[in-house]
Biotite code that builds the C-alpha atoms (Angstrom):
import biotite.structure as struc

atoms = struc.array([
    struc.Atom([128.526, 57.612, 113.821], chain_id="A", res_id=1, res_name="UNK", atom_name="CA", element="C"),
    struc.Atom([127.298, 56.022, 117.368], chain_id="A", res_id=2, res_name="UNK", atom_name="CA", element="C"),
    struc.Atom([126.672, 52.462, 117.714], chain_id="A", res_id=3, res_name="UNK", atom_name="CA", element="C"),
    struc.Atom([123.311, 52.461, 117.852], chain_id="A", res_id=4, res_name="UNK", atom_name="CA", element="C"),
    struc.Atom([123.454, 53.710, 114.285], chain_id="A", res_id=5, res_name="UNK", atom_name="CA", element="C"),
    struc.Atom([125.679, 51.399, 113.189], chain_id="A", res_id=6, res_name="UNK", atom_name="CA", element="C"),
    struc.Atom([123.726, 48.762, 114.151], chain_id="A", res_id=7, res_name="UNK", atom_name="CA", element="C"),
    struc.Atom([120.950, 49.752, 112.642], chain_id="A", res_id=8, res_name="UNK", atom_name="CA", element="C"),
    struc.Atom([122.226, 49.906, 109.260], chain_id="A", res_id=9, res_name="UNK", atom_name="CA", element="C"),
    struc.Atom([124.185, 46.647, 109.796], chain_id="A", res_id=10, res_name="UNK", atom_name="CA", element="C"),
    struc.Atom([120.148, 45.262, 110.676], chain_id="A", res_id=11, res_name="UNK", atom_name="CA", element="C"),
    struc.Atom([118.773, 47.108, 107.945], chain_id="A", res_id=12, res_name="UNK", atom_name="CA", element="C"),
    struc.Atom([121.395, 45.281, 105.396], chain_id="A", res_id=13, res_name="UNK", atom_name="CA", element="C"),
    struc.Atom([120.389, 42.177, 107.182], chain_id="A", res_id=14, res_name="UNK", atom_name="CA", element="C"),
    struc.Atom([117.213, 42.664, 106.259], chain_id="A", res_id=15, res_name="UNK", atom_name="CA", element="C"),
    struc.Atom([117.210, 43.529, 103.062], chain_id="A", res_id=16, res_name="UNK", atom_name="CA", element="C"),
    struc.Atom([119.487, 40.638, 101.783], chain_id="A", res_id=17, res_name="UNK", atom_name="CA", element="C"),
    struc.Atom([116.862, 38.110, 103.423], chain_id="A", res_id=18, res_name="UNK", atom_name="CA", element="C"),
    struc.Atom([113.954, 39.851, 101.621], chain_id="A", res_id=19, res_name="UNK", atom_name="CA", element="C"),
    struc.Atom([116.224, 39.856, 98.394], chain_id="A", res_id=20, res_name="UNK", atom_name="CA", element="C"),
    struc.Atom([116.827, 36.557, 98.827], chain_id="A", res_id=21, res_name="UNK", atom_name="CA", element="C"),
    struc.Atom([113.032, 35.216, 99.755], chain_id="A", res_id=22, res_name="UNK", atom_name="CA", element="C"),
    struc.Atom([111.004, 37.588, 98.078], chain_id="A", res_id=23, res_name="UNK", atom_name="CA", element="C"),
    struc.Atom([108.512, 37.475, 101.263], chain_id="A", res_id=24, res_name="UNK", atom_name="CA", element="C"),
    struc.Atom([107.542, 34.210, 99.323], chain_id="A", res_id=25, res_name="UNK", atom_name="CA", element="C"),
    struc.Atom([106.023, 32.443, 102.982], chain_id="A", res_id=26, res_name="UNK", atom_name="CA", element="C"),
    struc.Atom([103.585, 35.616, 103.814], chain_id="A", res_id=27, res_name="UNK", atom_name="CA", element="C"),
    struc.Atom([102.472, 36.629, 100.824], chain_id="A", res_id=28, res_name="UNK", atom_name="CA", element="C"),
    struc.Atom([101.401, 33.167, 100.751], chain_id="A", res_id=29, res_name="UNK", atom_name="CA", element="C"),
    struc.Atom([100.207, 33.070, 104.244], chain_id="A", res_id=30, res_name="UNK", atom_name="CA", element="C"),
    struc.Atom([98.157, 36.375, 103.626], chain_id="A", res_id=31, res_name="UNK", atom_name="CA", element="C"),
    struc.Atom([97.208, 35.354, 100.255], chain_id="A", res_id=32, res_name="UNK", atom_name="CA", element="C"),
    struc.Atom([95.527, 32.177, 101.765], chain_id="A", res_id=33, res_name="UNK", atom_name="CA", element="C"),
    struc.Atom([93.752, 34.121, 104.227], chain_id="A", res_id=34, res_name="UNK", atom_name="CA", element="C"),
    struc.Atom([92.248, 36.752, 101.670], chain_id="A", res_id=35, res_name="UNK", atom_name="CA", element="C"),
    struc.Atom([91.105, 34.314, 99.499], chain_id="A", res_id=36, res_name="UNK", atom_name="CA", element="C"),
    struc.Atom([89.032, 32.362, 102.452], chain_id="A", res_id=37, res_name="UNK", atom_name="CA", element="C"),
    struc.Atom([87.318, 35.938, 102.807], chain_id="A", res_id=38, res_name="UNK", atom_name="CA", element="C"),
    struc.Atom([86.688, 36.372, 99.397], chain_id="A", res_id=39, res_name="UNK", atom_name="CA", element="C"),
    struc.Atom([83.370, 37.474, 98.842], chain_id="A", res_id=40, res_name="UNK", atom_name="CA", element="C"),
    struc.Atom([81.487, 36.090, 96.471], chain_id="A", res_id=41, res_name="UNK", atom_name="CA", element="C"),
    struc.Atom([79.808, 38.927, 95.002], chain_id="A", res_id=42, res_name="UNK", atom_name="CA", element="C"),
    struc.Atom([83.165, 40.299, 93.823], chain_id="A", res_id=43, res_name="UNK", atom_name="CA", element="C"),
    struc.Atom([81.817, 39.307, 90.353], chain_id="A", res_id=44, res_name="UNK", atom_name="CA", element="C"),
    struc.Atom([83.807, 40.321, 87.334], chain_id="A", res_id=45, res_name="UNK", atom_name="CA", element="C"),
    struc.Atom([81.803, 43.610, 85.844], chain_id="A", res_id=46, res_name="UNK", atom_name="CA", element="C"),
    struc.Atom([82.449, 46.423, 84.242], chain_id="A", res_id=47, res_name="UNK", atom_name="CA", element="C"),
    struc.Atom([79.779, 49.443, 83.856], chain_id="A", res_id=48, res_name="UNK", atom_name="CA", element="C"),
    struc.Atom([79.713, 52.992, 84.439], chain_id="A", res_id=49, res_name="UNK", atom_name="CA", element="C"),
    struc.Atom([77.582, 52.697, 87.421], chain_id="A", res_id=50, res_name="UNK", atom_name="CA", element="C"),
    struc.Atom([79.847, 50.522, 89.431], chain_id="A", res_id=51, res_name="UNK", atom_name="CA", element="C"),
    struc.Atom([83.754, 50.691, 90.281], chain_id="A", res_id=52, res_name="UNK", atom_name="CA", element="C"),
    struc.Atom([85.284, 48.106, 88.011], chain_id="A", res_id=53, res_name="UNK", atom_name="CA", element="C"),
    struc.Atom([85.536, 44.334, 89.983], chain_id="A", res_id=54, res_name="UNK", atom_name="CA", element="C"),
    struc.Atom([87.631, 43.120, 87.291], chain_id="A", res_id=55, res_name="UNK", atom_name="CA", element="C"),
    struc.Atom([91.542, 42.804, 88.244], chain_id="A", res_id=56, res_name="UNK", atom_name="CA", element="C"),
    struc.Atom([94.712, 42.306, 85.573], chain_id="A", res_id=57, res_name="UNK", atom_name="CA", element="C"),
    struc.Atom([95.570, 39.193, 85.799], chain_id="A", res_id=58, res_name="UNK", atom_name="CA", element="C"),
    struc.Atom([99.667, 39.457, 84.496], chain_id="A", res_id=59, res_name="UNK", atom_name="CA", element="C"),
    struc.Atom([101.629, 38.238, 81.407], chain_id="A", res_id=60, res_name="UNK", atom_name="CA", element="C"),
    struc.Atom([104.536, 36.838, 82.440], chain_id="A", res_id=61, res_name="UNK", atom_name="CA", element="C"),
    struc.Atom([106.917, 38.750, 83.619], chain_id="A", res_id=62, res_name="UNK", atom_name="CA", element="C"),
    struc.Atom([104.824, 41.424, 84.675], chain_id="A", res_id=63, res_name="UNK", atom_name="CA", element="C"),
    struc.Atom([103.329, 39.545, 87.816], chain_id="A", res_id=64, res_name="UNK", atom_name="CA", element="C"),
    struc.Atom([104.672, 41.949, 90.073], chain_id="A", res_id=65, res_name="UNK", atom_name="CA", element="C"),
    struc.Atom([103.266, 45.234, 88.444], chain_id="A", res_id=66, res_name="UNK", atom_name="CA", element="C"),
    struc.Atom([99.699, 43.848, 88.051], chain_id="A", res_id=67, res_name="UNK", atom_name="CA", element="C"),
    struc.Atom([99.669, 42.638, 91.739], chain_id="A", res_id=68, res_name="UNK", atom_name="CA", element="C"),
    struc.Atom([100.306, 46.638, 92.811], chain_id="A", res_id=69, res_name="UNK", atom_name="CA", element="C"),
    struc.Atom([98.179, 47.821, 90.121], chain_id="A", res_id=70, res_name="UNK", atom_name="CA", element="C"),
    struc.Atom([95.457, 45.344, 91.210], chain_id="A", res_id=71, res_name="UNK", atom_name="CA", element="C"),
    struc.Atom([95.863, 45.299, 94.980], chain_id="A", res_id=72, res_name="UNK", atom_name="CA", element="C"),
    struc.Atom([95.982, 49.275, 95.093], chain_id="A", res_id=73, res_name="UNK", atom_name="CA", element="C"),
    struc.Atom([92.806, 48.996, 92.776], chain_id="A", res_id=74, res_name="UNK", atom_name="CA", element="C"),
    struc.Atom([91.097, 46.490, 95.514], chain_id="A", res_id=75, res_name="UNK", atom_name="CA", element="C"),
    struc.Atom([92.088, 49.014, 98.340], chain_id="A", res_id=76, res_name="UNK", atom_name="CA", element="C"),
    struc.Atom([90.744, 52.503, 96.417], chain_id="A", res_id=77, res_name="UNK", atom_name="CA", element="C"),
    struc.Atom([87.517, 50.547, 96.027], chain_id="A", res_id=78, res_name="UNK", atom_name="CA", element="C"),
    struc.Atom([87.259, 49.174, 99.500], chain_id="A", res_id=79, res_name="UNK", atom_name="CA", element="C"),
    struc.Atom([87.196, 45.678, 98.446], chain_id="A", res_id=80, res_name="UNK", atom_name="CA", element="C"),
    struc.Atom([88.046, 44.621, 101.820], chain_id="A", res_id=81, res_name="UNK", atom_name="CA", element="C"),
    struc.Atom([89.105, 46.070, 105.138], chain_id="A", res_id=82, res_name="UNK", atom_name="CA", element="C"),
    struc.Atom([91.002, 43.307, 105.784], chain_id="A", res_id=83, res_name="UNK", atom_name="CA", element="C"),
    struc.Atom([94.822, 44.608, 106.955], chain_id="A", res_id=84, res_name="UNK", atom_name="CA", element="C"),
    struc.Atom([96.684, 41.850, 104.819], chain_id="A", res_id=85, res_name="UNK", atom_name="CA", element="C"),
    struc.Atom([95.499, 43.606, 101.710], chain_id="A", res_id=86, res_name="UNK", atom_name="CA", element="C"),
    struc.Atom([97.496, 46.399, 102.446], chain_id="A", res_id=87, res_name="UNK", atom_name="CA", element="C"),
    struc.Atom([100.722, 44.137, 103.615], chain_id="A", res_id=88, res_name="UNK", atom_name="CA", element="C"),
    struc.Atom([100.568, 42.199, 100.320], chain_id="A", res_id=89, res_name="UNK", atom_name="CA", element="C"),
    struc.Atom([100.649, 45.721, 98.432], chain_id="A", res_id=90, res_name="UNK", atom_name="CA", element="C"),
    struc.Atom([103.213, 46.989, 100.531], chain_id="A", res_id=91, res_name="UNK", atom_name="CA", element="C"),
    struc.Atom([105.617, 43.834, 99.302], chain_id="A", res_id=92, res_name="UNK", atom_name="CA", element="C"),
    struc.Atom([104.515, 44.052, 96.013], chain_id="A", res_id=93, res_name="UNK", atom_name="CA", element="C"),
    struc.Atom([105.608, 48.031, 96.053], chain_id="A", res_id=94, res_name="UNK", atom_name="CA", element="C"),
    struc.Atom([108.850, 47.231, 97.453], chain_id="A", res_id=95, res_name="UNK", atom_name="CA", element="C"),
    struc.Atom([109.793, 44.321, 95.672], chain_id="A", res_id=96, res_name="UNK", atom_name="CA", element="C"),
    struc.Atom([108.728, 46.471, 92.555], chain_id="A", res_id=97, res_name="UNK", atom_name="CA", element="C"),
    struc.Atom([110.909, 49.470, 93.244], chain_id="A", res_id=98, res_name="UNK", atom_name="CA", element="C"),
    struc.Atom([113.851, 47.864, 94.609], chain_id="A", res_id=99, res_name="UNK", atom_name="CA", element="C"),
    struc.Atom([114.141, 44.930, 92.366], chain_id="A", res_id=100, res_name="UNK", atom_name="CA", element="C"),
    struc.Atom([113.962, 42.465, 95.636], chain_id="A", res_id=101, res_name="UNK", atom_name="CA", element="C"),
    struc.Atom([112.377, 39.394, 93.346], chain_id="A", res_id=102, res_name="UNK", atom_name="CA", element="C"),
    struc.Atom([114.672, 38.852, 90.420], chain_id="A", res_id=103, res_name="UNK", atom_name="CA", element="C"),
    struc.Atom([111.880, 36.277, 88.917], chain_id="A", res_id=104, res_name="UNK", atom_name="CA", element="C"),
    struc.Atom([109.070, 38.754, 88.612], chain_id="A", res_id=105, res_name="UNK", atom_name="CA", element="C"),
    struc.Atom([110.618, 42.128, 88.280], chain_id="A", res_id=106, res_name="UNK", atom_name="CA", element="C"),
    struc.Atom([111.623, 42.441, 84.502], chain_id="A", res_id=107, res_name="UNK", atom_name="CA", element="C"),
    struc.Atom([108.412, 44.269, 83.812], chain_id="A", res_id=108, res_name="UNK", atom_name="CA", element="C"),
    struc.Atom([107.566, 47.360, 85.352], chain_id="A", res_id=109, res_name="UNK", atom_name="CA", element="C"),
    struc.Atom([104.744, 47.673, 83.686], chain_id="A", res_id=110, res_name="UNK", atom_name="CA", element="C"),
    struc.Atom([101.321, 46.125, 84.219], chain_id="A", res_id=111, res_name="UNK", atom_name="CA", element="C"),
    struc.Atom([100.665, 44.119, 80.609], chain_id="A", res_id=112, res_name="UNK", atom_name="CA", element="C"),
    struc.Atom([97.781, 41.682, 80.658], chain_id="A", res_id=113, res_name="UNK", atom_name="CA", element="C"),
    struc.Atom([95.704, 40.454, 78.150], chain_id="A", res_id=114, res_name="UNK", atom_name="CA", element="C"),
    struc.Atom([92.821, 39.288, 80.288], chain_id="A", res_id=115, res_name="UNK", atom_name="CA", element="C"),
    struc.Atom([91.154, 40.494, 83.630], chain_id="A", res_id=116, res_name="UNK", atom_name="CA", element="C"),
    struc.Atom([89.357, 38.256, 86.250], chain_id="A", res_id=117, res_name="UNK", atom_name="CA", element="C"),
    struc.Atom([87.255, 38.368, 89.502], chain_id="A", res_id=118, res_name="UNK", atom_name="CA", element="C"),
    struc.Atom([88.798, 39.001, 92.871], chain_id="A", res_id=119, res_name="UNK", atom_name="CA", element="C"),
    struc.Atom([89.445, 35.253, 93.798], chain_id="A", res_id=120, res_name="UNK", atom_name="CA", element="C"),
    struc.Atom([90.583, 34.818, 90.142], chain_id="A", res_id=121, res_name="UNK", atom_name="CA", element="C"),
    struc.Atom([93.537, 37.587, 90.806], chain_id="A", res_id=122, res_name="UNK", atom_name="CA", element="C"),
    struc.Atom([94.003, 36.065, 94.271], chain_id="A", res_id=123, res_name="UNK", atom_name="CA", element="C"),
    struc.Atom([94.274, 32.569, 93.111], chain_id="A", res_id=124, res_name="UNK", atom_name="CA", element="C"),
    struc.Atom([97.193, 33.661, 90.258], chain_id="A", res_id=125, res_name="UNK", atom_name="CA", element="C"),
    struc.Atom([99.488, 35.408, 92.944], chain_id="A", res_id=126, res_name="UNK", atom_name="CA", element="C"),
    struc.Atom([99.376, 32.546, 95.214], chain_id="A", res_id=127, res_name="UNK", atom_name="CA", element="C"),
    struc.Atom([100.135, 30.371, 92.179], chain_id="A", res_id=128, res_name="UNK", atom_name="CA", element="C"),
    struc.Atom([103.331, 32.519, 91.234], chain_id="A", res_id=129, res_name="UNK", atom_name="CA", element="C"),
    struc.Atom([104.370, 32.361, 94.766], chain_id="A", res_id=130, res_name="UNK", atom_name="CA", element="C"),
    struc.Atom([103.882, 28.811, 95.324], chain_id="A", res_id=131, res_name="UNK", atom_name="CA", element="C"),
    struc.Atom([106.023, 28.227, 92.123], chain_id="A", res_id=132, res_name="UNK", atom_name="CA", element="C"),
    struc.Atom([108.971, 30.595, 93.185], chain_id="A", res_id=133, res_name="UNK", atom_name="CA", element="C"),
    struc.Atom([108.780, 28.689, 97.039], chain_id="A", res_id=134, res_name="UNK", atom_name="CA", element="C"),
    struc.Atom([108.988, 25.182, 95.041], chain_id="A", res_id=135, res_name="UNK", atom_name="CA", element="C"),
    struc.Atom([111.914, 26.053, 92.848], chain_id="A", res_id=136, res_name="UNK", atom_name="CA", element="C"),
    struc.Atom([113.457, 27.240, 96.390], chain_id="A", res_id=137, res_name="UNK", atom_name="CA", element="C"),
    struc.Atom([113.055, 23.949, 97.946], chain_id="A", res_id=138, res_name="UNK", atom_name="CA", element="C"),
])
């Protein structure tokens, strides 16, 4: 093993323990902000044959984190916006998913829900959960 390996896997470790330990709390928030001042408003709530489905999970406890892929990969298939942060949220939502990065969030890996909301509605609820792990941080 060369150095240059080695100190890529001593980054990579580096790396992962901060994510572990933040959860990427300051930019989902940051991108979470900025997709819900581009919200659109006629992202309305509807369900019909005719039209893709608007309506996103919005999580029982628990399952925040498997809702926010199921919904943000939903608002991405449907072209809900082209905006780039969409796809960054998703992205930490996958990986905090799969590798258990979030302890608060990641005891369901299923998406349960009882109710489903507009866009801003589904926006609004994972800046909420993120605002509440960043305060129980502080």
């Amino acid at each position: 093993m060369n150095a240059s390996m080695l100190s890529y896997i001593l980054l990579s470790c580096v790396l992962l323990s901060v994510q572990a330990h933040n959860c990427q709390v300051r930019e989902i928030i940051r991108n979470t902000k900025s997709l819900l001042n581009k919200t659109e408003e006629s992202w309305s709530c509807r369900e019909t044959a005719a039209t893709p489905c608007s309506c996103l999970p919005i999580p029982e406890p628990g399952h925040e984190l498997a809702c926010f892929v199921e919904g943000t990969n939903h608002m991405m298939e449907h072209n809900m916006t082209t905006d780039n942060r969409l796809f960054l949220l998703n992205q930490s939502f996958q990986i905090q998913l799969d590798r258990n990065l979030c302890e608060s969030l990641t005891s369901g890996k299923e998406c349960k829900y009882k109710t489903k909301g507009t866009v801003k509605t589904f926006l609004e609820k994972i800046l909420k959960t993120y605002q509440e792990i960043h305060k129980s941080r502080v």
